[in-house]
TORLO-644750 format. One record per residue: residue number from 1; residue in one letter; y, z, x of N, C-alpha, C in turn. Coordinates in steps of 0.05 Angstrom, whole numbers, plus 5000, padded with zeros to 4 digits. Atoms other than C-alpha are relative to their C-alpha. Layout:
seq:NUM; type:a; nnorth:Y; nup:Z; neast:X; canorth:Y; caup:Z; caeast:X; cnorth:Y; cup:Z; ceast:X
...
This chain:
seq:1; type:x; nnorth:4987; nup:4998; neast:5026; canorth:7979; caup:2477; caeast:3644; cnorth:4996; cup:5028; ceast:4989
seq:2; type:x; nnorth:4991; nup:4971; neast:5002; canorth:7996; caup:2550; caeast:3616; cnorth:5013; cup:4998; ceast:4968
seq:3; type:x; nnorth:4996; nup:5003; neast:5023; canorth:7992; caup:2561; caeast:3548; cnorth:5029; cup:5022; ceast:4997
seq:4; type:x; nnorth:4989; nup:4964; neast:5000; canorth:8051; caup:2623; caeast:3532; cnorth:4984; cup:5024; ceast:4984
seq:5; type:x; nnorth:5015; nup:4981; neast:5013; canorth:8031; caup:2689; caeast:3509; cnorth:5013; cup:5007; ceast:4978
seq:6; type:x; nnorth:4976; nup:4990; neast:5028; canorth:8099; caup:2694; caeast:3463; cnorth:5014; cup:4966; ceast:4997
seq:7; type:x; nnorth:4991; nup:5025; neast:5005; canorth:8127; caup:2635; caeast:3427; cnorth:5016; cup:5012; ceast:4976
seq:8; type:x; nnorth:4984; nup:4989; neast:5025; canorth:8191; caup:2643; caeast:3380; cnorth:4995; cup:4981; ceast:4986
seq:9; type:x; nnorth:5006; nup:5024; neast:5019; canorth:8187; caup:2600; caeast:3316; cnorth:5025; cup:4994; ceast:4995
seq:10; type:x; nnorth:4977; nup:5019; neast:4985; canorth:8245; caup:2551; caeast:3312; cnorth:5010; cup:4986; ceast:5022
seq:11; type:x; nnorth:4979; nup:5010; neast:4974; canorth:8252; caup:2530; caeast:3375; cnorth:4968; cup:4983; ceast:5013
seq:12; type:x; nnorth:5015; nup:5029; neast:4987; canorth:8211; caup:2466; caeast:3405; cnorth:4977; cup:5022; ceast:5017
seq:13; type:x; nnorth:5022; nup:4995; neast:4988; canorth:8146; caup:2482; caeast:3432; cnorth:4990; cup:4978; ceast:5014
seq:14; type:x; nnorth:5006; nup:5032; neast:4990; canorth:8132; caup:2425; caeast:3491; cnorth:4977; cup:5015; ceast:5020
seq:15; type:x; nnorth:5017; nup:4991; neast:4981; canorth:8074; caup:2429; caeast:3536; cnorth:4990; cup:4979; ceast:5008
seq:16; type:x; nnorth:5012; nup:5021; neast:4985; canorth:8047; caup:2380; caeast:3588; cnorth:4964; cup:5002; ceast:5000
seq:17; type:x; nnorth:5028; nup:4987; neast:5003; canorth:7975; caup:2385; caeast:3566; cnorth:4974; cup:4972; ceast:5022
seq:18; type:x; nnorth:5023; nup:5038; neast:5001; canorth:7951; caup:2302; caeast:3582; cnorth:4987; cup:4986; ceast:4985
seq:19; type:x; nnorth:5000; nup:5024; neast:5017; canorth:7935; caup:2247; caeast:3551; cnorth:4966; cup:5011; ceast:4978
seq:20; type:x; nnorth:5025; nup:4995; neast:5018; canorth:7877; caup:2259; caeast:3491; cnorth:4992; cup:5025; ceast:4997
seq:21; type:x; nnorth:4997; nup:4976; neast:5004; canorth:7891; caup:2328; caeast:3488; cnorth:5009; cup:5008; ceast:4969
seq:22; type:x; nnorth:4991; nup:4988; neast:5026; canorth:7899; caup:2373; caeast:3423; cnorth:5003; cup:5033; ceast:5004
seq:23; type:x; nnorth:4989; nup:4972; neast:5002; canorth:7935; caup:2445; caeast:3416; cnorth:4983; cup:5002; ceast:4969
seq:24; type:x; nnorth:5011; nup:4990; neast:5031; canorth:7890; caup:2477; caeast:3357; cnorth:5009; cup:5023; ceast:4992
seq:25; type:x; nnorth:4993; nup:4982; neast:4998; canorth:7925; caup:2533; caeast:3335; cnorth:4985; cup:5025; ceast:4962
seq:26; type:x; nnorth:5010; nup:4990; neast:5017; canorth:7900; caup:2581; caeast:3280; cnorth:5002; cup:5028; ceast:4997
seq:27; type:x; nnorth:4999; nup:4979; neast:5005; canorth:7914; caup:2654; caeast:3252; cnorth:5029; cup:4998; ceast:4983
seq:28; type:x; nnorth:4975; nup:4993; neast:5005; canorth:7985; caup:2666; caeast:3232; cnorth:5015; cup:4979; ceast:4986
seq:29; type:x; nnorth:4990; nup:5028; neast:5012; canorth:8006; caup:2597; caeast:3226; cnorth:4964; cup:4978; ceast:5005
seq:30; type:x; nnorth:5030; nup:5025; neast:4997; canorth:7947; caup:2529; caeast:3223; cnorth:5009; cup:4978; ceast:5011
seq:31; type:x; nnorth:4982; nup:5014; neast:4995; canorth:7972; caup:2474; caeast:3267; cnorth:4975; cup:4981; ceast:5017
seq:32; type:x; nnorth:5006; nup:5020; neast:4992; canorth:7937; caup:2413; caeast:3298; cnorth:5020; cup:4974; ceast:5019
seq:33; type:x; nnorth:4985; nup:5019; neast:4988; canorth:7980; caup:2383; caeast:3351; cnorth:4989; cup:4982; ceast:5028
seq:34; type:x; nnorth:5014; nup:5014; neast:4985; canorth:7963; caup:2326; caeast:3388; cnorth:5019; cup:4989; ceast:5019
seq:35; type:x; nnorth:4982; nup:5001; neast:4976; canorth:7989; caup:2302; caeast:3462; cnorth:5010; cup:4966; ceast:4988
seq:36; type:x; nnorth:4991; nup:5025; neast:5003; canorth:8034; caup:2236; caeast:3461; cnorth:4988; cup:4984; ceast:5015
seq:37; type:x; nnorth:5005; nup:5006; neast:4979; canorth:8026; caup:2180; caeast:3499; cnorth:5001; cup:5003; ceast:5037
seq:38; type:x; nnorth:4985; nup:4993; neast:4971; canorth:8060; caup:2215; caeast:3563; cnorth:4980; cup:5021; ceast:5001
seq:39; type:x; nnorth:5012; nup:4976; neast:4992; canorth:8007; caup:2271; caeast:3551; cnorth:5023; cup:5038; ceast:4994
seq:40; type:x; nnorth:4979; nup:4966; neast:5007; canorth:8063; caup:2322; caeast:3514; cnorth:4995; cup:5004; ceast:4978
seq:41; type:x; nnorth:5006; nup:4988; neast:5027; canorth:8043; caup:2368; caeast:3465; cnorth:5025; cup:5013; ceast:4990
seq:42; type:x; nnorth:4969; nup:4988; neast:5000; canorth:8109; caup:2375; caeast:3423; cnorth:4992; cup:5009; ceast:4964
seq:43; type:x; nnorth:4992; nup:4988; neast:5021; canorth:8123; caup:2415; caeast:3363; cnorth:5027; cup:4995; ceast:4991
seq:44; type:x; nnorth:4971; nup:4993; neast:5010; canorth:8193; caup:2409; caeast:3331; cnorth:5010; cup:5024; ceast:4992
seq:45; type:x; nnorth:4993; nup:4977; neast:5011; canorth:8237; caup:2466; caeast:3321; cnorth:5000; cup:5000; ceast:4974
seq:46; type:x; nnorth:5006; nup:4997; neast:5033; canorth:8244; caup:2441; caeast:3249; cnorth:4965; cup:5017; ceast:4987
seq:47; type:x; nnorth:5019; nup:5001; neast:5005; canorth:8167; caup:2449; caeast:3248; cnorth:4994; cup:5025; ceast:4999
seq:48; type:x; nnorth:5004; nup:4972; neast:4983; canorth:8157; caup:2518; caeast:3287; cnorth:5017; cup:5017; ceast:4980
seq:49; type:x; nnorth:4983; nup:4982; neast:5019; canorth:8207; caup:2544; caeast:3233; cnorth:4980; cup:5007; ceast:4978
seq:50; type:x; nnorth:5027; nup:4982; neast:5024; canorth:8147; caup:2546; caeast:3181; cnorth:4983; cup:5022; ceast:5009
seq:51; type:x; nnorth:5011; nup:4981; neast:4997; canorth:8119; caup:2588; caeast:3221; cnorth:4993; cup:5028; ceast:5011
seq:52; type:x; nnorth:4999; nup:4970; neast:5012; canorth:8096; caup:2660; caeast:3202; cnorth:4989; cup:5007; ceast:5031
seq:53; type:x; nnorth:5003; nup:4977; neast:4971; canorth:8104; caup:2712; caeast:3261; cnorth:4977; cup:5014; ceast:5000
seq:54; type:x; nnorth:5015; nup:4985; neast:5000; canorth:8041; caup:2746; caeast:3278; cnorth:4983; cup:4985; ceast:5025
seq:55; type:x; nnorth:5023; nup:5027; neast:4977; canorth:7972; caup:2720; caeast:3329; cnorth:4987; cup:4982; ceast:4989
seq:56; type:x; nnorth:5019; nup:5023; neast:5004; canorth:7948; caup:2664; caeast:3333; cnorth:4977; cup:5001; ceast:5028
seq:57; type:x; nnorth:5026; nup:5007; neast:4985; canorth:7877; caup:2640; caeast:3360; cnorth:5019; cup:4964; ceast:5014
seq:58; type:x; nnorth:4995; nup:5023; neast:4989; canorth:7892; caup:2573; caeast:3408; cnorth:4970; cup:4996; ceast:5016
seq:59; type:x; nnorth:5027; nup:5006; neast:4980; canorth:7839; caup:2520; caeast:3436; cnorth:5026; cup:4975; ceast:5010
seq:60; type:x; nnorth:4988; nup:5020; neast:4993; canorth:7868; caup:2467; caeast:3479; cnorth:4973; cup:4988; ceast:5003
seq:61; type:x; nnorth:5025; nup:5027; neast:5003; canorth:7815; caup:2404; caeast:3472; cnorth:5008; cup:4977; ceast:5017
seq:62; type:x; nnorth:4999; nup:5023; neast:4981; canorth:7809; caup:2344; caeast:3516; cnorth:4982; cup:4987; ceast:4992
seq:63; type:x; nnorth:5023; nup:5015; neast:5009; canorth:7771; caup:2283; caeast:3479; cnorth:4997; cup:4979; ceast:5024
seq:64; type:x; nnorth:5005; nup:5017; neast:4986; canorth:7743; caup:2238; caeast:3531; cnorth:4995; cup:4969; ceast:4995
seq:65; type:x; nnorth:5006; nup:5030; neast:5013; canorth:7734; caup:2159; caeast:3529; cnorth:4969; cup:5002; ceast:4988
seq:66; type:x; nnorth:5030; nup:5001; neast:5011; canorth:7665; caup:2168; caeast:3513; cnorth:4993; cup:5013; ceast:4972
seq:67; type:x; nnorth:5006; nup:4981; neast:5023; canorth:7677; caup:2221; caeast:3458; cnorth:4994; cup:5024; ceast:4996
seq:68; type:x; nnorth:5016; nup:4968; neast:4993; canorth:7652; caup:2280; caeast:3490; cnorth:5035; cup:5019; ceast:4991
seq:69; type:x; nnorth:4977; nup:4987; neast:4995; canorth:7704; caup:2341; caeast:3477; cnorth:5001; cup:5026; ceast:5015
seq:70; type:x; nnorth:5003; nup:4986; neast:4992; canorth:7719; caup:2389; caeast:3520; cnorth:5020; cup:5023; ceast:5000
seq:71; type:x; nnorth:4982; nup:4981; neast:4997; canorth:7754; caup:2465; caeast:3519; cnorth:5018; cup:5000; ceast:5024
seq:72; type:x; nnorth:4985; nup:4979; neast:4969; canorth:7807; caup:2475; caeast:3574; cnorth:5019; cup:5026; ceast:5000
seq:73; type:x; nnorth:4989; nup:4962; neast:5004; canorth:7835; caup:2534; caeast:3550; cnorth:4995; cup:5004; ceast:4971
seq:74; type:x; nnorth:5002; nup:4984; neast:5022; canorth:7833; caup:2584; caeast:3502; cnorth:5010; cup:5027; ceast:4997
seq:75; type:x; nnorth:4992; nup:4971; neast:5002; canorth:7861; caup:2652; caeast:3476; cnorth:5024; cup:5003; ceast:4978
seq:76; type:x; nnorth:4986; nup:4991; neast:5022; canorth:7913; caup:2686; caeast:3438; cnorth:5031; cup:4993; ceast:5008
seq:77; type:x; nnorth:4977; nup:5003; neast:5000; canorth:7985; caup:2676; caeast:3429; cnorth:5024; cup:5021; ceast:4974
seq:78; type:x; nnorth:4974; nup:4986; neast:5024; canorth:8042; caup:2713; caeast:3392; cnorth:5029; cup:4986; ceast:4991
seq:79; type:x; nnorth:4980; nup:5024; neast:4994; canorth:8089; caup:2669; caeast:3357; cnorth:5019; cup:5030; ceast:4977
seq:80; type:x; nnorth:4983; nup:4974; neast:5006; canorth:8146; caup:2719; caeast:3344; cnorth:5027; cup:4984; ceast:4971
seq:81; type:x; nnorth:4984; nup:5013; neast:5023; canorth:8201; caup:2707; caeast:3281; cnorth:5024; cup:4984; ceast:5008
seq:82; type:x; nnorth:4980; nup:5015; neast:4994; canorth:8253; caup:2663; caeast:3281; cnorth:5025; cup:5014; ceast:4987
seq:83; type:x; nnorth:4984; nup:4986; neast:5003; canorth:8310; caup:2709; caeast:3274; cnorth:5022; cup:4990; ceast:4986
seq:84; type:x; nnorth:4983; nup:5017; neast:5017; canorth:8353; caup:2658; caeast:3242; cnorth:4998; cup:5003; ceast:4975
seq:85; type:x; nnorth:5012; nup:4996; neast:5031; canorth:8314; caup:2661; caeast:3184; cnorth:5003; cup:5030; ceast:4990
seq:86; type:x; nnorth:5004; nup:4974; neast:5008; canorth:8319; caup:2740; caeast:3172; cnorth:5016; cup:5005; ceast:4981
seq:87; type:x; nnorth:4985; nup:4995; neast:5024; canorth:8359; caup:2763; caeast:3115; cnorth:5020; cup:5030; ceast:5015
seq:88; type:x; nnorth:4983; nup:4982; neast:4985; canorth:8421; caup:2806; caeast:3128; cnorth:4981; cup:5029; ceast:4992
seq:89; type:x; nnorth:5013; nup:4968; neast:5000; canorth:8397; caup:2882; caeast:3139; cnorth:4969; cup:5009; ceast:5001
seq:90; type:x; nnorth:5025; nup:5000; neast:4994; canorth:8327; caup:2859; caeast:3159; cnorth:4986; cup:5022; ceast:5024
seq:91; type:x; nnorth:4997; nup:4979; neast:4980; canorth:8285; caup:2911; caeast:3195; cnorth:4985; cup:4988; ceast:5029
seq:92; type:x; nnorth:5010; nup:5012; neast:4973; canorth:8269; caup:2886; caeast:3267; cnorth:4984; cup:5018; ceast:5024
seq:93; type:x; nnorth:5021; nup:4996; neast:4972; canorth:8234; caup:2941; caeast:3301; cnorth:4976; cup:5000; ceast:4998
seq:94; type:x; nnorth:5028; nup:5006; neast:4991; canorth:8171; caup:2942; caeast:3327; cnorth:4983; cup:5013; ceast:4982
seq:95; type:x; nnorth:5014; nup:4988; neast:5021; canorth:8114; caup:2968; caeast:3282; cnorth:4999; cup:5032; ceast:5022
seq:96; type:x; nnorth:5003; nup:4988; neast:4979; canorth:8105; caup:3017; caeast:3347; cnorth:5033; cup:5019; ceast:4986
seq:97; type:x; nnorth:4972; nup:4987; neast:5006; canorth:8181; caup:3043; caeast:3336; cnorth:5008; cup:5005; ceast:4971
seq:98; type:x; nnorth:4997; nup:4986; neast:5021; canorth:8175; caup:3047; caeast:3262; cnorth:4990; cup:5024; ceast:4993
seq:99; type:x; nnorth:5018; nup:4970; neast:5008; canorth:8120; caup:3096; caeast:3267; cnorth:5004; cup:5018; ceast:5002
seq:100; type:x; nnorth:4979; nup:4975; neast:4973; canorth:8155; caup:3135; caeast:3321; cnorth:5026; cup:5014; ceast:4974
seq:101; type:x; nnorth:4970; nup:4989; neast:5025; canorth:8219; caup:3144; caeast:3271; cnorth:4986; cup:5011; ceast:4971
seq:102; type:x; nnorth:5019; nup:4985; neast:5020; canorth:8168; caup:3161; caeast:3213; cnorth:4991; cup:5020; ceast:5006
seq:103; type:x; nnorth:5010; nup:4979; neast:4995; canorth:8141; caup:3211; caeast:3252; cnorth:5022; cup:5031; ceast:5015
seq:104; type:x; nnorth:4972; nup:4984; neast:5003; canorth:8204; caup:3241; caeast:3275; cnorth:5013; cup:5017; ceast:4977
seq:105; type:x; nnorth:4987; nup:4989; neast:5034; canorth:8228; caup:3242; caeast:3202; cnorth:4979; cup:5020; ceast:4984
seq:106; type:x; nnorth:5025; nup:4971; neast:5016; canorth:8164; caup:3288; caeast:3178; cnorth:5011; cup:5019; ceast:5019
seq:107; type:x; nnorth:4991; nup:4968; neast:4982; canorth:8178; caup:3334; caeast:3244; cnorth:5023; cup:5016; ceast:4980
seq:108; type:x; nnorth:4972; nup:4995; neast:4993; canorth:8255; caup:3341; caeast:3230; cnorth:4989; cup:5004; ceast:4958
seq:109; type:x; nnorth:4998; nup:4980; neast:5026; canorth:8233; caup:3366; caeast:3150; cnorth:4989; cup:5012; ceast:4991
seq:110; type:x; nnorth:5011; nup:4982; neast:5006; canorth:8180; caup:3400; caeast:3160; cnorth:5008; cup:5029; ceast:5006
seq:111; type:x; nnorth:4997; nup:4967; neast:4991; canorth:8225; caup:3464; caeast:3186; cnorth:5000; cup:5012; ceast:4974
seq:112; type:x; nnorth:4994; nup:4983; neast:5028; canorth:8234; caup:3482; caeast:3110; cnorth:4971; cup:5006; ceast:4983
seq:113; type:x; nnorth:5028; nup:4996; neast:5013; canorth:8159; caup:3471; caeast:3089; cnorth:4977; cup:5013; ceast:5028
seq:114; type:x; nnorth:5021; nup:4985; neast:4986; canorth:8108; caup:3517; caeast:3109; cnorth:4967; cup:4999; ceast:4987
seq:115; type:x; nnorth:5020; nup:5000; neast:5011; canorth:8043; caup:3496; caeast:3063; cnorth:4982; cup:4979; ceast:5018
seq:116; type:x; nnorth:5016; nup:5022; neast:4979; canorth:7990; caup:3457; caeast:3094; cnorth:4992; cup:4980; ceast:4974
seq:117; type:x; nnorth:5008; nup:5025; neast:5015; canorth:7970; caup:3422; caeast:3034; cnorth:5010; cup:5013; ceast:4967
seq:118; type:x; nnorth:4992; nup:4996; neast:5018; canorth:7981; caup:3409; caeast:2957; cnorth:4976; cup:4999; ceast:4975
seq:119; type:x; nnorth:5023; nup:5012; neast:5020; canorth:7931; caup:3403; caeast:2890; cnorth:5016; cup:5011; ceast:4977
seq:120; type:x; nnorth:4988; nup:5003; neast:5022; canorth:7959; caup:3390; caeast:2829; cnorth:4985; cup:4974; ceast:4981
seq:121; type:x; nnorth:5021; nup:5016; neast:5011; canorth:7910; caup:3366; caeast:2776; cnorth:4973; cup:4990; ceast:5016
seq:122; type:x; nnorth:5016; nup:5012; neast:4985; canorth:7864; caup:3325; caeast:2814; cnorth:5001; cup:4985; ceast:5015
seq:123; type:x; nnorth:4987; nup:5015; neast:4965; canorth:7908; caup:3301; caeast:2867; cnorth:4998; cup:5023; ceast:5017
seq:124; type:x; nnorth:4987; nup:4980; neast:4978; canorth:7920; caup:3329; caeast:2932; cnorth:5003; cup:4991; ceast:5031
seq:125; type:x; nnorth:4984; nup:5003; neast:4972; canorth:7955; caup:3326; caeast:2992; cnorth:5002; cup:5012; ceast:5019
seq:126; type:x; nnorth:4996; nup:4979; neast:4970; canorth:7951; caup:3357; caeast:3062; cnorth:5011; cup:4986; ceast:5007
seq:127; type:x; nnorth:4984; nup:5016; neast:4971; canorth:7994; caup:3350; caeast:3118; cnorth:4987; cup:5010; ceast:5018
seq:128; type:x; nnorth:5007; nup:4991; neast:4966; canorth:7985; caup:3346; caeast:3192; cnorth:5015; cup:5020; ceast:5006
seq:129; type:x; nnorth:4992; nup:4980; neast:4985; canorth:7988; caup:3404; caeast:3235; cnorth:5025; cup:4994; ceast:5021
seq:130; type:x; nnorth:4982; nup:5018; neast:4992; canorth:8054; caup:3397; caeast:3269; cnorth:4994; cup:5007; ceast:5026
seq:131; type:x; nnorth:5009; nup:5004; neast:4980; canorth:8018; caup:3404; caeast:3331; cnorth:4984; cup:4973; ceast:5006
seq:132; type:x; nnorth:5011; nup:5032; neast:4994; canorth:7986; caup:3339; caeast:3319; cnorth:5017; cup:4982; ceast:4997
seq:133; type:x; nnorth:4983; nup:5016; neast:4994; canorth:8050; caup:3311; caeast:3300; cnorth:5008; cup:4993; ceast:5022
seq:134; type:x; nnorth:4982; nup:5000; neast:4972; canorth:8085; caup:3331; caeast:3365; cnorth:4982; cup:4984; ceast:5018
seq:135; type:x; nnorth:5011; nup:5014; neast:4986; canorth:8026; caup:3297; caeast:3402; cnorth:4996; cup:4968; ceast:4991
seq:136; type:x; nnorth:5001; nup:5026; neast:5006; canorth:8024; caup:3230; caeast:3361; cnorth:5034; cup:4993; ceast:5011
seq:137; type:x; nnorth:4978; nup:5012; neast:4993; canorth:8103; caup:3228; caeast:3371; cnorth:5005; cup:4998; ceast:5029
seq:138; type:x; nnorth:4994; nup:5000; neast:4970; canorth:8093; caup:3235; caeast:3447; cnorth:4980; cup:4973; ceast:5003
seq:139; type:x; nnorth:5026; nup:5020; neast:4997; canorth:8028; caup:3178; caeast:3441; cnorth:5029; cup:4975; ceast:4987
seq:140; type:x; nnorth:4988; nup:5012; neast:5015; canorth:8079; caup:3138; caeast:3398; cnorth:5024; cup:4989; ceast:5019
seq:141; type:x; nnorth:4982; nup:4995; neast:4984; canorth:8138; caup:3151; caeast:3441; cnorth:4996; cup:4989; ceast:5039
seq:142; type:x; nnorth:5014; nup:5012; neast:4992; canorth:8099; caup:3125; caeast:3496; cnorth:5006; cup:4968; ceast:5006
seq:143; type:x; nnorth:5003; nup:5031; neast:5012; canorth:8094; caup:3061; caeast:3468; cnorth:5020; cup:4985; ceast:4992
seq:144; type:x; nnorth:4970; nup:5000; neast:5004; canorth:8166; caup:3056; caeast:3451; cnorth:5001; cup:4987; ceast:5031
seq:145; type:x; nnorth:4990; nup:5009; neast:4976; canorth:8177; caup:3059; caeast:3520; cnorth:4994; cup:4986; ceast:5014
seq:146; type:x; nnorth:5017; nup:5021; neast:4989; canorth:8132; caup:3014; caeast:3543; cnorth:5007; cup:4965; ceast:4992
seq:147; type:x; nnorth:4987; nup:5017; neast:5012; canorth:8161; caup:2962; caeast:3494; cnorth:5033; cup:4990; ceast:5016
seq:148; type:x; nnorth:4988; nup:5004; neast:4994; canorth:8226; caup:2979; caeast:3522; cnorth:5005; cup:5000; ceast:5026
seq:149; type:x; nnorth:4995; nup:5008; neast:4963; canorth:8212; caup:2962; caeast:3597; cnorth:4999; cup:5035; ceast:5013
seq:150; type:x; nnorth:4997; nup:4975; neast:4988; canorth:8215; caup:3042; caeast:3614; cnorth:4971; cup:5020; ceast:5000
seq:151; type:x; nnorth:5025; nup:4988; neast:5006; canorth:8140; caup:3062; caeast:3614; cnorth:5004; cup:5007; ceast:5031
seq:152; type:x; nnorth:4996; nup:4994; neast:4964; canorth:8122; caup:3101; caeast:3679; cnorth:5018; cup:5005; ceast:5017
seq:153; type:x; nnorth:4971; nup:4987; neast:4991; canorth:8195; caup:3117; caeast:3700; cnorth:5008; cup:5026; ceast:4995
seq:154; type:x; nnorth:4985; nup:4972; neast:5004; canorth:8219; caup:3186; caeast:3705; cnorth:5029; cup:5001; ceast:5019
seq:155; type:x; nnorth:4969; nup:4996; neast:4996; canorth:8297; caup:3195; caeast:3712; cnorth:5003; cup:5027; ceast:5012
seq:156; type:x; nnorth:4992; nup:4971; neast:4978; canorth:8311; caup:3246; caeast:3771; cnorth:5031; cup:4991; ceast:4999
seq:157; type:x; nnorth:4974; nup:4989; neast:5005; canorth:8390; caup:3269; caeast:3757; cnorth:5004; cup:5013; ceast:5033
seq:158; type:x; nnorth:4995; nup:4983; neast:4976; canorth:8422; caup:3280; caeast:3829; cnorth:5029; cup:5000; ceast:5002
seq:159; type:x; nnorth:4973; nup:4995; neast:4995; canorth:8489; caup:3311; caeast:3845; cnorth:5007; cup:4997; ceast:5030
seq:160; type:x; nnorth:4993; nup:4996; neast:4979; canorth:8519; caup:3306; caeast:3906; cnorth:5022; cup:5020; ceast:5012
């Protein structure tokens, strides 16, 4: 039995766990599901719709006739949004790909500013050297690609 490592919310969560089994779930969402008589741990999509995208902690439990309980698995899970639910013009990328486009957008205006930092009153503001930008947007950029299945690939261009 194989917990997943990604779970969308809305959509049925079934798992053949066995009989006197419990899915404990905890972080993101709080859930207590227990196996049927067939030994199926089911969720409803109605149900899975309450809940909030982020990790969760999981224990799978096994109570014995005697009482004893025992762990058979454990670990983390990512229960991702239920996209149904999003509101028109919601933003869907990755925290990874927002950063990346944040850090882009400082490059692409810092050609007009040349100060390193600001003080005014008893505030103040520095910026990054845009030599540390260019290396976070390549660390960043990275990670992008790795997201998008293209980590470790380099594109050789051949003519014939």
């Amino acid at each position: 039995m194989r917990i997943p490592e990604t779970f969308t919310a809305g959509t049925t969560l079934r798992l053949r766990a066995g009989t006197g089994t419990v899915l404990i779930l905890r972080g993101a969402c709080t859930a207590d599901l227990s196996a049927d008589g067939d030994g199926i741990v089911l969720a409803s999509a109605a149900v899975t719709k309450e809940w909030l995208p982020g990790n969760v902690a999981y224990s799978l439990r096994k109570t014995e006739k005697n009482g004893d309980i025992s762990e058979i698995s454990s670990g983390s899970m990512l229960i991702l949004p239920d996209i149904s639910s999003l509101p028109a013009g919601a933003d869907t990328r990755s925290q990874n790909r927002r950063t990346y486009d944040a850090i882009c957008a400082v490059i692409e205006n810092r050609a007009s500013r040349d100060q390193q930092e600001y003080k005014i009153g008893n505030r103040e503001l520095k910026r990054l050297p845009i030599s540390d930008l260019l290396k976070l947007r390549a660390v960043f950029g990275s990670f992008v690609a790795q997201e998008n299945g293209r980590a470790g690939f380099v594109e050789h261009k051949v003519r014939f």
